[in-house]
C-alpha positions as CSV (number, residue, x, y, z in Angstrom):
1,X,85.7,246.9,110.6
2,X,84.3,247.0,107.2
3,X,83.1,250.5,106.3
4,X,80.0,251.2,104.2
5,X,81.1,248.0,102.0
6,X,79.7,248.2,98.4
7,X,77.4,246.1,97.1
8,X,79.6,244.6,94.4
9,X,82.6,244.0,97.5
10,X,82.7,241.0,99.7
11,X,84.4,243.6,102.7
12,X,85.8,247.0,102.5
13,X,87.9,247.6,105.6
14,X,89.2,251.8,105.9
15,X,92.6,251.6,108.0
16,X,92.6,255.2,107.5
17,X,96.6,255.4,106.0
18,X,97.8,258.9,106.3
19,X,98.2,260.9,103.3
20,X,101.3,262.8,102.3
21,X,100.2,266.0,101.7
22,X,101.5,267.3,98.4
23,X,101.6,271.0,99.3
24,X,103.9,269.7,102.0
25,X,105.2,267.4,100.0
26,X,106.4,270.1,97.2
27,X,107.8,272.8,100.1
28,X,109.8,269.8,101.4
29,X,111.6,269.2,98.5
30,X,112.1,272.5,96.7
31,X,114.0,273.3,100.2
32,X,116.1,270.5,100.0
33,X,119.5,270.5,98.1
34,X,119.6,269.0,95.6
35,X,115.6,269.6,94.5
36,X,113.4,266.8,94.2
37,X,109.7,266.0,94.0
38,X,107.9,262.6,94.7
39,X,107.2,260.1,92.4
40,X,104.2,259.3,94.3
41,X,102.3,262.6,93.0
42,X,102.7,262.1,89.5
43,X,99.4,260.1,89.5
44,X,96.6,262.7,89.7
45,X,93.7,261.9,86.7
46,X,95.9,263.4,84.4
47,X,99.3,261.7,85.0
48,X,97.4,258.2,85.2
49,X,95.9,259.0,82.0
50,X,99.1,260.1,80.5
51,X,101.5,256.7,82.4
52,X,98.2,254.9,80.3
53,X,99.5,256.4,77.2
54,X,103.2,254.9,78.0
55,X,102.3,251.6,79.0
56,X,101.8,251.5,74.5
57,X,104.6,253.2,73.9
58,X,106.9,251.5,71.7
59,X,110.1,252.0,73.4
60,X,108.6,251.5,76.8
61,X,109.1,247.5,76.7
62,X,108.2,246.6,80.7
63,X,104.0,246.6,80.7
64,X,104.1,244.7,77.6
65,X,107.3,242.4,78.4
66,X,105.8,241.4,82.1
67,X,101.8,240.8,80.5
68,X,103.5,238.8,78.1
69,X,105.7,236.6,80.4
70,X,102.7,236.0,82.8
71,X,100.4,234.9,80.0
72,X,103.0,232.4,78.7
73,X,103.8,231.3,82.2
74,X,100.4,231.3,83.9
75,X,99.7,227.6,83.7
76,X,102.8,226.6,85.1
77,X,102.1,229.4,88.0
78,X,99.1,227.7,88.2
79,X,100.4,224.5,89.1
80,X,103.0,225.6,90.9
81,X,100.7,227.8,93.3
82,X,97.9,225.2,93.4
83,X,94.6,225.6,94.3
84,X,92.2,227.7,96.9
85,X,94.7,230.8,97.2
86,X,94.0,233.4,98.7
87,X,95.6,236.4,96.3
88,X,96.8,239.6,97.7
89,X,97.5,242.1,95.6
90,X,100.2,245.3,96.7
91,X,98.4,248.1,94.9
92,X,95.0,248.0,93.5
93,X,94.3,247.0,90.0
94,X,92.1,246.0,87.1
95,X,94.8,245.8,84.7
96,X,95.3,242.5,82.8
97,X,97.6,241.3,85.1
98,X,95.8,240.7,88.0
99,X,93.0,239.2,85.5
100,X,95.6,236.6,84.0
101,X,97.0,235.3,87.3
102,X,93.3,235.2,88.6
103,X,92.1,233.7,85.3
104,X,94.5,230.9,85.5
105,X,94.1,229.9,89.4
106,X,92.3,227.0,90.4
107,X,89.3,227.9,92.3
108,X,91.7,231.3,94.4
109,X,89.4,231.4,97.7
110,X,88.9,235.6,97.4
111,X,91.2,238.4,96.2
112,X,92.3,241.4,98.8
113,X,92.9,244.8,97.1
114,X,95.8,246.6,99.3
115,X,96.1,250.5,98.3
116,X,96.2,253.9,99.9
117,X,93.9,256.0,97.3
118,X,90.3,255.0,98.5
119,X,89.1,256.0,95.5
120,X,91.4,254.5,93.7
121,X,91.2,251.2,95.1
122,X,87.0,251.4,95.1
123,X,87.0,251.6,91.7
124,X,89.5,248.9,90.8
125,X,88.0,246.3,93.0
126,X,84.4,247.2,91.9
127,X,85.4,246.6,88.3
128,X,87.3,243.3,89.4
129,X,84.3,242.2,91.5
130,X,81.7,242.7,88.6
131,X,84.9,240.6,86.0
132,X,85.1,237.8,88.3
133,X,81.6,236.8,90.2
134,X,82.8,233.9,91.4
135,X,85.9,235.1,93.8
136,X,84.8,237.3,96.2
137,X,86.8,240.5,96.4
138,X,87.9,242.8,99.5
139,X,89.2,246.3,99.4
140,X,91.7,247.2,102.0
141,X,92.6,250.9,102.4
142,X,95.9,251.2,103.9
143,X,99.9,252.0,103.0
144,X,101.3,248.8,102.5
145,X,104.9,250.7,102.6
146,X,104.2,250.1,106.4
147,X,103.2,247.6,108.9
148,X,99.8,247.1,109.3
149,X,97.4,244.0,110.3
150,X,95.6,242.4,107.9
151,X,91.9,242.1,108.6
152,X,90.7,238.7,109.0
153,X,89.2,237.5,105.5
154,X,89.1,234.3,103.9
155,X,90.3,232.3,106.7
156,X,90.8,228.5,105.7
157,X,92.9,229.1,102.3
158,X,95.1,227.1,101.2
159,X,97.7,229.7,101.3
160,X,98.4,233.8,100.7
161,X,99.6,234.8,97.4
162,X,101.2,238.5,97.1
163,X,101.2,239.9,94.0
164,X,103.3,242.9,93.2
165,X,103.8,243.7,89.5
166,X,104.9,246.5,87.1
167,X,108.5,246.7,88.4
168,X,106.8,249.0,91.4
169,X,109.4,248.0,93.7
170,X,112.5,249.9,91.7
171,X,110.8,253.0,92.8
172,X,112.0,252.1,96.5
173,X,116.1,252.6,96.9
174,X,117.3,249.3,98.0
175,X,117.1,249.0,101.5
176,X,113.6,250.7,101.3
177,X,112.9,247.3,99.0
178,X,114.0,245.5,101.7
179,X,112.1,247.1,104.2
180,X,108.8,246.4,102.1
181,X,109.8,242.8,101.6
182,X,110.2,242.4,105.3
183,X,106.8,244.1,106.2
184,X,104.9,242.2,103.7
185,X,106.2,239.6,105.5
186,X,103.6,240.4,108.3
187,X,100.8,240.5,105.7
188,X,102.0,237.1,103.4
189,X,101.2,234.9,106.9
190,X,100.4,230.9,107.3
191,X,101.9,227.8,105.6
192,X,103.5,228.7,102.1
193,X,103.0,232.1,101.6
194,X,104.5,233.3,98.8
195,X,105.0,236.5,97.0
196,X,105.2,237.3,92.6
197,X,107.0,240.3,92.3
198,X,108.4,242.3,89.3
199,X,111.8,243.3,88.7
200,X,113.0,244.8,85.7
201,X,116.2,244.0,84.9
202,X,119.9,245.6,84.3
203,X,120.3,245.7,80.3
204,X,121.6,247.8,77.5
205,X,121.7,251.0,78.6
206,X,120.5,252.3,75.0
207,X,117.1,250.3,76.0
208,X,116.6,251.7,79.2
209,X,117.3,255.7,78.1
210,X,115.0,255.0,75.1
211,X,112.3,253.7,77.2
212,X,112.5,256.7,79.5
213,X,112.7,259.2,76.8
214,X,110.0,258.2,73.7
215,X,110.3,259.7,70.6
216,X,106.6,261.6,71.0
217,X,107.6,262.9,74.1
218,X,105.2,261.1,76.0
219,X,106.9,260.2,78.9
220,X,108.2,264.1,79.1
221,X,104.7,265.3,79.5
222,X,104.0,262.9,82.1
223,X,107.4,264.5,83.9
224,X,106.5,267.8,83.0
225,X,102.6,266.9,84.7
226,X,103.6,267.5,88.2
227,X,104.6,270.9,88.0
228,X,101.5,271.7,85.6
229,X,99.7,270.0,89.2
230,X,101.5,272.0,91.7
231,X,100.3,275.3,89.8
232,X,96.6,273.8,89.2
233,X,96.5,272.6,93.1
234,X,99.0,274.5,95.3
235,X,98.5,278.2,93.2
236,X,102.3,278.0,92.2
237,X,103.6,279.8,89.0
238,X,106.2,277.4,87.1
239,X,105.9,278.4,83.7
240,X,106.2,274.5,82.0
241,X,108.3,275.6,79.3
242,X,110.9,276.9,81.5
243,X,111.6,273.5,82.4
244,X,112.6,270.3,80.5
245,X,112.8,266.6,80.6
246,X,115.9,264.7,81.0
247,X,116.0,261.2,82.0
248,X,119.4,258.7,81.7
249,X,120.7,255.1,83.2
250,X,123.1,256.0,86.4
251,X,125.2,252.5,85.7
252,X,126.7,252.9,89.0
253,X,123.7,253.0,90.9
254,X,122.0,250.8,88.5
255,X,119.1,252.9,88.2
256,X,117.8,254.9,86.0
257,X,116.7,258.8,87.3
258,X,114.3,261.4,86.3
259,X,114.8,264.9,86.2
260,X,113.3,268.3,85.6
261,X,115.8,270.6,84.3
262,X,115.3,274.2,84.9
263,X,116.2,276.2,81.4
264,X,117.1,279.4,82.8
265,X,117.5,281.3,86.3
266,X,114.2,282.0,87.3
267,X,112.2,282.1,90.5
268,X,109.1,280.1,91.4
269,X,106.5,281.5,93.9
270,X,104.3,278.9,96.1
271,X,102.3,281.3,98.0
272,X,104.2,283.3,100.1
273,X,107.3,281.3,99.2
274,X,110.0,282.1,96.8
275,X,111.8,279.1,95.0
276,X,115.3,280.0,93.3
277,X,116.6,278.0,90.0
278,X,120.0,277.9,88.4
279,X,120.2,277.6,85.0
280,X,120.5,274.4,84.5
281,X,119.6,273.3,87.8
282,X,117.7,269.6,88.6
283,X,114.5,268.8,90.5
284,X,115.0,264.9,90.9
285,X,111.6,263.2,90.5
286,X,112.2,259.7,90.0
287,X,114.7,256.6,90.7
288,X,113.8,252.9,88.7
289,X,116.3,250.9,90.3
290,X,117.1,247.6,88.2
291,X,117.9,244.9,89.0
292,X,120.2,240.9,87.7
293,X,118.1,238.2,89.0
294,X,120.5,237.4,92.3
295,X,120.7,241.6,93.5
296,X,117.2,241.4,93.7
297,X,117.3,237.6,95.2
298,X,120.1,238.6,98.0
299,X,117.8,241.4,99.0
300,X,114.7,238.6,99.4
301,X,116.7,236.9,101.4
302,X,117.9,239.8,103.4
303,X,113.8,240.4,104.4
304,X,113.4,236.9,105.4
305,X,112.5,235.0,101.8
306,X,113.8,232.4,100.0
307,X,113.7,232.5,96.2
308,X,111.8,229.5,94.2
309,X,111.4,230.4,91.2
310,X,112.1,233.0,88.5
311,X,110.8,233.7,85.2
312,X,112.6,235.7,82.7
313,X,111.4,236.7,79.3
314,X,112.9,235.5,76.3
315,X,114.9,239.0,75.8
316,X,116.1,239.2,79.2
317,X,114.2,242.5,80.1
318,X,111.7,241.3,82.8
319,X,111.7,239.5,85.4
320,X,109.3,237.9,87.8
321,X,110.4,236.4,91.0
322,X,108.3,233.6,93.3
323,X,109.6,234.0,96.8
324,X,108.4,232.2,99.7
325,X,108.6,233.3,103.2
326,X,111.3,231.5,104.8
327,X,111.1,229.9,107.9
């Protein structure tokens, strides 16, 4: 049922999605061998404000690349969608992506904001509701990385739209992708559903390192954030400098991977519990699978789509893909 729904909102619906807790979270995977951390928790008010920071990075070419292809594509998305949709968006945003597909609809019945930060997603769909007066706008708190129903909203439309950009899904392994593909399915219901999704694609490996590793160091901070986090939130005592960046393209697994690299042996306490690095020793923090146009397109298919169309910038760094459910 909607929940206190703000003035500027059409609904807000709380599912209540359980939260990883990152004290957990962190004990979890400083046990675990090898070390990791979750990508997940790199976006407290700091890290969001330093991923803002890459987004203009020179060397980081996907925010840029994927804006780009949907501004010089959005007419024929447009057509190609038709009118009344009903757009669903996987992760809550104000970002000028959602704003050029919604600019270039005909007439969308209502946007749905999906997300799991309440916050978060308040925010973002308030800001979207005062931009675009016209489409009414619901907020949905819930973890899309799971089945859940989909409130009734905007019943009549001429067809759901998913939309799923920044390259998001490379954070899942591959048959995590294709486990979030299949559930959407549940969500991206009626006649013609369809789903945009960004992939970023397999390329030079010289690209992809220099995108992960900036020049100014940027996207080290932003590594480096979630250990500067775990001593702010949890009371731990990682001393930052102890620790650097490294990230690099795994060509075999076709993904790149980010690490923390411990500089020296050297123990970390998390309240009552003592945490043991080798020099030279990893805490794995994040995977960016990419993806050529038919790996990503087998997987659809896998999850019950069929692919119609795909964009690809004039580089060949970015992909978007237009799947419709099949069947």
């Amino acid at each position: 049922m909607p929940d206190d729904t703000p003035n500027r909102l059409a609904a807000f619906h709380d599912l209540e999605p359980a939260l990883e807790d990152f004290g957990e979270a962190v004990m979890a995977g400083l046990s675990s061998e090898p070390k990791t951390l979750p990508c997940k928790f790199f976006y407290d008010q700091k890290g969001s404000q330093i991923f803002d920071r890459i987004c203009d990075l020179a060397e980081y070419y996907p925010t840029r690349t994927e804006i780009g292809l949907l501004q010089d594509k959005s007419a024929e998305m447009a057509d190609l969608f038709g009118p009344g949709c009903h757009v669903i968006e996987f992760g809550s945003g104000s970002s000028v992506k959602i704003r050029t597909l919604l600019d270039a609809l005909d007439a969308p019945v209502g946007y749905t904001a999906l997300d799991i930060s309440r916050d978060h997603l308040l925010q973002a769909a308030e800001s979207l509701a005062d931009a675009y007066p016209d489409v009414p706008v619901v907020a949905v708190c819930a973890d899309f990385t799971r089945p859940f129903d989909l409130p009734n909203v905007f019943e009549g439309a001429a067809r759901r739209l998913g939309f799923f950009p920044g390259s998001s899904i490379g954070n899942f392994t591959r048959a995590e992708a294709a486990g979030f593909l299949e559930a959407s399915r549940k969500i991206l219901t009626g006649p013609d559903a369809g789903f945009v999704v960004g992939v970023d694609l397999r390329k030079d490996p010289a690209l992809l390192n220099a995108a992960y590793n900036d020049s100014r160091g940027v996207t080290a901070a932003f590594n480096l954030n979630l250990l500067t986090r775990a001593n702010r939130e949890l009371g731990a005592d990682f001393d930052i400098e102890g620790f650097r960046h490294h990230a690099f393209y795994n060509e075999e697994e076709g993904r790149i991977e980010m690490h923390l690299i411990s500089t020296s042996a050297q123990e970390v306490s998390i309240g009552e519990r003592r945490f043991s690095f080798a020099a030279d020793e990893s805490i794995h923090t994040e995977n960016s699978y990419k993806y050529a146009p038919e790996e990503f397109q087998e997987i659809a298919r896998t999850a019950g789509y069929r692919a119609e169309r795909l964009w690809i910038d004039e580089n060949q760094l970015f992909s978007l893909h237009y799947l419709l459910v099949d069947g």
